[in-house]
C-alpha positions in Angstrom: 11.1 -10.1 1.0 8.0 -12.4 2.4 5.6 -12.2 -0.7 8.2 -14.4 -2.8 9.0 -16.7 -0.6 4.9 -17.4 -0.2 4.8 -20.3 -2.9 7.8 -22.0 -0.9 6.1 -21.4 2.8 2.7 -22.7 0.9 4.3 -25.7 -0.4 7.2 -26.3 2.6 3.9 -26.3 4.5 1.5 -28.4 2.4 -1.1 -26.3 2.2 -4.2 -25.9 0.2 -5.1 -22.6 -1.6 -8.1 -22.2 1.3 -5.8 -23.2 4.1 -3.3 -19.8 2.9 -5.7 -17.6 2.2 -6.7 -18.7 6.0 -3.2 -18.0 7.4 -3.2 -14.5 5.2 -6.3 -13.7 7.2 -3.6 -13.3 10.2 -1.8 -10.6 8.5 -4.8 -8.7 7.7 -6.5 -8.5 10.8 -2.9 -7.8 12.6 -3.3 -4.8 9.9 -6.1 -3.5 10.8 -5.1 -3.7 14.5 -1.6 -2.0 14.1 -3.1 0.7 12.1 -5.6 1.6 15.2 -3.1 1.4 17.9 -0.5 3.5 15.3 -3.1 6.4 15.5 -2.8 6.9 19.5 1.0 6.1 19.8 2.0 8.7 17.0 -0.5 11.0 18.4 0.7 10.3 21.9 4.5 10.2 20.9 5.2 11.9 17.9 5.9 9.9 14.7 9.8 9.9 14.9 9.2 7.3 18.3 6.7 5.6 16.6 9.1 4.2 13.8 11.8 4.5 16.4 9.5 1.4 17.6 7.7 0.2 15.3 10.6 -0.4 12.6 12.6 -3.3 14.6 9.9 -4.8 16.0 8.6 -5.1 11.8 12.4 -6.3 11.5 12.1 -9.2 14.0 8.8 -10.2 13.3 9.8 -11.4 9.6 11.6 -14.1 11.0 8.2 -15.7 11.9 6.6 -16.9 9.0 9.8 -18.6 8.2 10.3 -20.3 11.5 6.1 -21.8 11.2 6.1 -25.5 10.7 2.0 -25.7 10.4 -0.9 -23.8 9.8 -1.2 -22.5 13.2 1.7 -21.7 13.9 1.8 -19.5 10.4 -1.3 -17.9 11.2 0.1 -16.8 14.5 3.6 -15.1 12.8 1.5 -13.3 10.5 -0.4 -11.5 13.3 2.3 -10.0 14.5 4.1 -9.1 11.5 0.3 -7.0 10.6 0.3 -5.2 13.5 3.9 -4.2 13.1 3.4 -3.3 9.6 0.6 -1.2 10.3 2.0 0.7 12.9 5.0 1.3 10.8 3.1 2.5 8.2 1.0 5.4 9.7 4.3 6.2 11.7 5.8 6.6 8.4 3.3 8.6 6.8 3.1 10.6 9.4 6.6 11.6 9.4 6.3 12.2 5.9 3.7 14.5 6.4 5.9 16.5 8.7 9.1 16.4 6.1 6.1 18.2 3.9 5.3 20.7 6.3 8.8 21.7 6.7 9.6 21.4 3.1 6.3 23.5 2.2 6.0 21.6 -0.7 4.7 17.9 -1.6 7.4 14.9 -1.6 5.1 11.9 -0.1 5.0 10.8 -3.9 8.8 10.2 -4.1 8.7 8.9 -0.7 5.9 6.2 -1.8 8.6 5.7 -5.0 11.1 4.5 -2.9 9.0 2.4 -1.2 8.2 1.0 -4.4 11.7 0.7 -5.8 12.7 -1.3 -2.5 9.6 -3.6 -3.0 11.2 -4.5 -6.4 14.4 -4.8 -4.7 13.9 -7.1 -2.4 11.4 -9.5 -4.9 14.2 -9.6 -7.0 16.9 -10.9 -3.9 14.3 -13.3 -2.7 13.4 -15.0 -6.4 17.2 -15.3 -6.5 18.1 -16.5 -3.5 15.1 -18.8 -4.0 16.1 -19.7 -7.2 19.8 -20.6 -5.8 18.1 -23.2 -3.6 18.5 -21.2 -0.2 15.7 -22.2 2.6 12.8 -19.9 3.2 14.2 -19.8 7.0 17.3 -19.3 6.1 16.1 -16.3 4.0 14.0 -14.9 6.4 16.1 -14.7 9.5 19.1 -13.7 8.2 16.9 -10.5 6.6 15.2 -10.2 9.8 18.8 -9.7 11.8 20.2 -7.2 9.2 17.1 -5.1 8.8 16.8 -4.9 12.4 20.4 -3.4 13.1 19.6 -1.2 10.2 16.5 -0.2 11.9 17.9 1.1 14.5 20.4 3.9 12.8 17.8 4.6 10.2 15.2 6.5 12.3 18.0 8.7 14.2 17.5 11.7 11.4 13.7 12.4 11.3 11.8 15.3 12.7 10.6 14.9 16.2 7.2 15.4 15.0 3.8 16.8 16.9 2.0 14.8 19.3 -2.3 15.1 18.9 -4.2 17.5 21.3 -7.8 17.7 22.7 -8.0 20.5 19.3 -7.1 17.6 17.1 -9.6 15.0 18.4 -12.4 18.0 18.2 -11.4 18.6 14.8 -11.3 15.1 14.1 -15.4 14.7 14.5 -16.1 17.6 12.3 -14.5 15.9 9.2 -15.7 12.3 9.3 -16.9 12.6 5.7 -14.0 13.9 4.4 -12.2 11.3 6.1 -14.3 8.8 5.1 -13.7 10.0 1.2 -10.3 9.8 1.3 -10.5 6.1 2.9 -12.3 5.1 -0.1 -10.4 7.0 -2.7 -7.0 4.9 -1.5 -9.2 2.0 -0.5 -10.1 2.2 -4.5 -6.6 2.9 -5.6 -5.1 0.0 -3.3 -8.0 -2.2 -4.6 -6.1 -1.8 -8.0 -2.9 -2.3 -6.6 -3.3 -6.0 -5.4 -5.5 -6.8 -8.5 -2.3 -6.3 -10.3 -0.4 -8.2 -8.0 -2.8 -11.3 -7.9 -4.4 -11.2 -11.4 -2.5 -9.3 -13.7 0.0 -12.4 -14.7 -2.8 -14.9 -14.7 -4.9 -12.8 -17.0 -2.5 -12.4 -19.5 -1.5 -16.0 -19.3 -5.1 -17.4 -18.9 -6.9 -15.1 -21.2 -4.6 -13.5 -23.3 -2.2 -16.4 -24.3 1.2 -15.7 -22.7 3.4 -17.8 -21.8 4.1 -18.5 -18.2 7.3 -16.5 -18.6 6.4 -13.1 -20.9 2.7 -13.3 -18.6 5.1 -12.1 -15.3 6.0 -8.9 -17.2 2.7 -7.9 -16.7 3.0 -7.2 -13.3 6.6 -5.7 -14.0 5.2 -3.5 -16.3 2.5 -2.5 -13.6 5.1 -2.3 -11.1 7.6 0.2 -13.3 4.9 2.3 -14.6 4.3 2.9 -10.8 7.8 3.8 -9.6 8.5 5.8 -12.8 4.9 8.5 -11.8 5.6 7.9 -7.8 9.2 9.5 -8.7 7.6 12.3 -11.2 4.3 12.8 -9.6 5.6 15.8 -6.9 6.6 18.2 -9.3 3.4 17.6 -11.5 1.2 18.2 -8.3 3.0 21.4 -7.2 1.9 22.4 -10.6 -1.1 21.3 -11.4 -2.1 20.6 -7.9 -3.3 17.3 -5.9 -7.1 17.2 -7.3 -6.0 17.4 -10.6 -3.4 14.7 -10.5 -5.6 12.4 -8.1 -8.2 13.1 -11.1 -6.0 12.3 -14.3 -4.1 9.0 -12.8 -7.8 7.6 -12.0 -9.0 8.3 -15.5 -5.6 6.7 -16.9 -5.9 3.7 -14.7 -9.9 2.9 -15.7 -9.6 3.8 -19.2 -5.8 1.9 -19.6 -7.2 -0.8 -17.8 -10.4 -1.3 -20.1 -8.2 -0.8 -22.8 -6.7 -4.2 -21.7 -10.3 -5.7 -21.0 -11.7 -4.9 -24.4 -8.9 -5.7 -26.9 -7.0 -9.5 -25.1 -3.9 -9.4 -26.8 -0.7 -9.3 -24.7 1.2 -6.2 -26.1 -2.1 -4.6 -25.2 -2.4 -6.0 -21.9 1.2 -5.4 -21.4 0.6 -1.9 -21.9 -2.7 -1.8 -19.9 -1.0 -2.8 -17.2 1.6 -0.3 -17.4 -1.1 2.6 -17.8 -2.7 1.0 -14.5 0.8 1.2 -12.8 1.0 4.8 -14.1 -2.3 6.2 -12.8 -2.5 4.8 -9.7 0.9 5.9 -8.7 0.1 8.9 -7.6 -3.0 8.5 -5.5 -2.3 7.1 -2.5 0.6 9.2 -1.5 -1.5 12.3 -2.2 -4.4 10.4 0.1 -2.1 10.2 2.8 -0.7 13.6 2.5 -4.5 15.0 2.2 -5.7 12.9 5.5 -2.3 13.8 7.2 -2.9 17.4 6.8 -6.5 17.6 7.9 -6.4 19.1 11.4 -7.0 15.7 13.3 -4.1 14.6 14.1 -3.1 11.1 13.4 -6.5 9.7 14.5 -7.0 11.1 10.5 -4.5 9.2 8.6 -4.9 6.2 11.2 -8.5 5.8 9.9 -7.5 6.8 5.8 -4.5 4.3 5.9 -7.0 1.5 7.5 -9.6 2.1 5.4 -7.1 1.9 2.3 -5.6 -1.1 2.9 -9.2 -3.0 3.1 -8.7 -3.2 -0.5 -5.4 -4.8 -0.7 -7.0 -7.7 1.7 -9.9 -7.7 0.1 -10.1 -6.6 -3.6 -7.7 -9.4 -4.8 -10.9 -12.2 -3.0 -13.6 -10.6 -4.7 -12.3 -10.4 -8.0 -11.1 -14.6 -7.4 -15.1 -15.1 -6.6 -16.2 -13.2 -9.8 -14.0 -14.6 -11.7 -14.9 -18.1 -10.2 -18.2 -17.2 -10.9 -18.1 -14.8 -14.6 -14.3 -15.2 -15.5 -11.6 -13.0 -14.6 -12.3 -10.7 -17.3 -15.2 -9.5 -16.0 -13.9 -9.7 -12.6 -11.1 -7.4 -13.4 -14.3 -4.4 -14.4 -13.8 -3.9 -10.4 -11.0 -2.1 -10.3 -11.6 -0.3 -13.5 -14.9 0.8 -12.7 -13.0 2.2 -8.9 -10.2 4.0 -10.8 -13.1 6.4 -12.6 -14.9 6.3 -9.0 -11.4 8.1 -6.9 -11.3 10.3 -10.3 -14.9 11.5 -9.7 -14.5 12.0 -5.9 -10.8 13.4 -6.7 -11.8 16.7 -4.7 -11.2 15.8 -1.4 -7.7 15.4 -1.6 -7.2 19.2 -1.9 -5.4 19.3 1.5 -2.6 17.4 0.4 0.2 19.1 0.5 0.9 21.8 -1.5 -2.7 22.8 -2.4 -5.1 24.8 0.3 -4.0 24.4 4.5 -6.5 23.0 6.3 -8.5 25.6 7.9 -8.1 26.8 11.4 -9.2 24.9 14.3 -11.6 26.3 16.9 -10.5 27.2 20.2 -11.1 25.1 23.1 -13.7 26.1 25.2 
């Protein structure tokens, strides 16, 4: 609901490109910070509390970038708004994780669909209501009070969920490079996300000739191509298992991305950007469910969903500063070269669920 509503905060605001990618800096480090604290509460409290938490307080908070009248005051709403988000998002995982468990087969993929069907949702009741003439506060707040009654019936049927143990934390050091894997297999996969949601319109207006109005569908072919695998992607990894589909939807994205590098034409960058969409649907959700299943509790996830979401904050710069410096076509090499790197490193997701348990963890002395 926020991200559409951006151009109208940027300009309601008068500010620069510099002085909003200033204000976005807010949002990431709340990020970061809500997906520490997320780690100890869900370990501490059991996921199902965490989003019992976590959810309104997201809710309320989206008011606040509505309600700034200046750059500081911006800067300050998005803080809070990152920390929620964070916190909601490892809760969420988490739970998911434990809806896996009990399920004894993998569903985070479908779970990650819906998350992406609601993104387009809500872009597309934001552009209209935008287009319709209705203020960015007006937007805001009134979304802000009816997601935060919904909030508070939505949690009511989710598992209780474990709470972490010494066990977990010792099993937590023995798997830092695992962990660390996972954190930059999603870090590459979101890397490619926001490329697409930054750069994938302007390269096919900018360097492919589009016009400003067919150059959106190439996000919206990214964006469908994503939902469509998210919703598939669990019955192909029950069967095939989660190596093997981390391993194929990396090889798709690079080599459907390059595809789009190497011959600039827009039905070709349409459909790159579609095969991007495609291949990177599945990763992340198998990330999640891999970290979540480790052994560590949610000190695990907490660390593979923060090190993810480094490249949602900051792919979509570098790739500005090649492009600033080489052109975006060669800036946009990043995150095909990143897709082929999670494909060769594709093996550390075999604890997702579905594939091997993790292995037992040693008594306590």
């Amino acid at each position: 609901m926020l991200a559409p509503r951006i151009p109208a905060i940027k300009a309601n605001l008068e500010l620069g490109d510099g002085a909003l990618g200033a204000a976005l800096t807010g949002f990431a480090a709340g990020l970061f910070a809500g997906t520490r604290v997320a780690a100890l509460l869900v370990d501490r409290f059991g996921s199902k509390r965490s989003v019992q938490v976590g959810l309104p307080l997201f809710a309320i908070c989206l008011a606040g970038p509505g309600l700034a009248d200046d750059l500081a005051t911006l800067t300050i709403a998005l803080v809070p708004l990152g920390i929620a988000s964070g916190l909601v998002d490892v809760a969420m995982n988490g739970q998911a994780v434990e809806v896996e468990r009990a399920l004894g087969r993998p569903v985070m993929s479908s779970f990650h669909g819906f998350w992406s069907a609601g993104i387009l949702a809500s872009s597309g009741v934001a552009s209209g209501l935008a287009a319709a003439g209705v203020s960015v506060w007006a937007n805001l707040v009134a979304a802000a009070g009816i997601l935060t009654v919904l909030s508070l019936f939505a949690p009511l049927g989710l598992l209780p969920g474990t709470t972490g143990t010494r066990r977990a934390e010792k099993r937590r050091r023995r798997l830092a490079l695992t962990v660390l894997a996972l954190g930059v297999i999603g870090f590459c996969s979101f890397l490619g996300e926001g490329a697409a949601a930054d750069w994938s319109g302007v390269y096919a207006h900018e360097d492919a000739g589009a016009s400003a109005g067919l150059a959106a569908f190439a996000f919206t072919a990214f964006a469908v191509g994503m939902v469509l695998a998210r919703f598939c992607a669990d019955r192909l990894s029950a069967r095939f298992g989660p190596v093997a589909i981390v391993r194929a939807g990396g090889l798709l994205a690079g080599v459907g991305l390059t595809l789009g590098l190497a011959i600039v034409e827009v039905p070709v960058v349409l459909v790159a950007f579609a095969l991007l969409g495609l291949g990177l649907a599945p990763i992340v959700p198998i990330v999640f469910s891999a970290a979540g299943n480790l052994g560590g509790g949610a000190q695990a996830l907490g660390w593979v969903v923060t090190m993810s979401y480094v490249g949602v904050v900051l792919g979509p710069a570098v790739i500005g500063a090649v492009a600033h410096g080489v052109g975006l076509r060669l800036g946009l090499v990043i995150p095909a070269v990143l897709s082929l790197v999670a494909a060769a490193i594709a093996g550390f997701t075999r604890t997702a669920a579905g594939a091997e348990p993790a292995a037992p963890q040693p008594p306590i002395p």
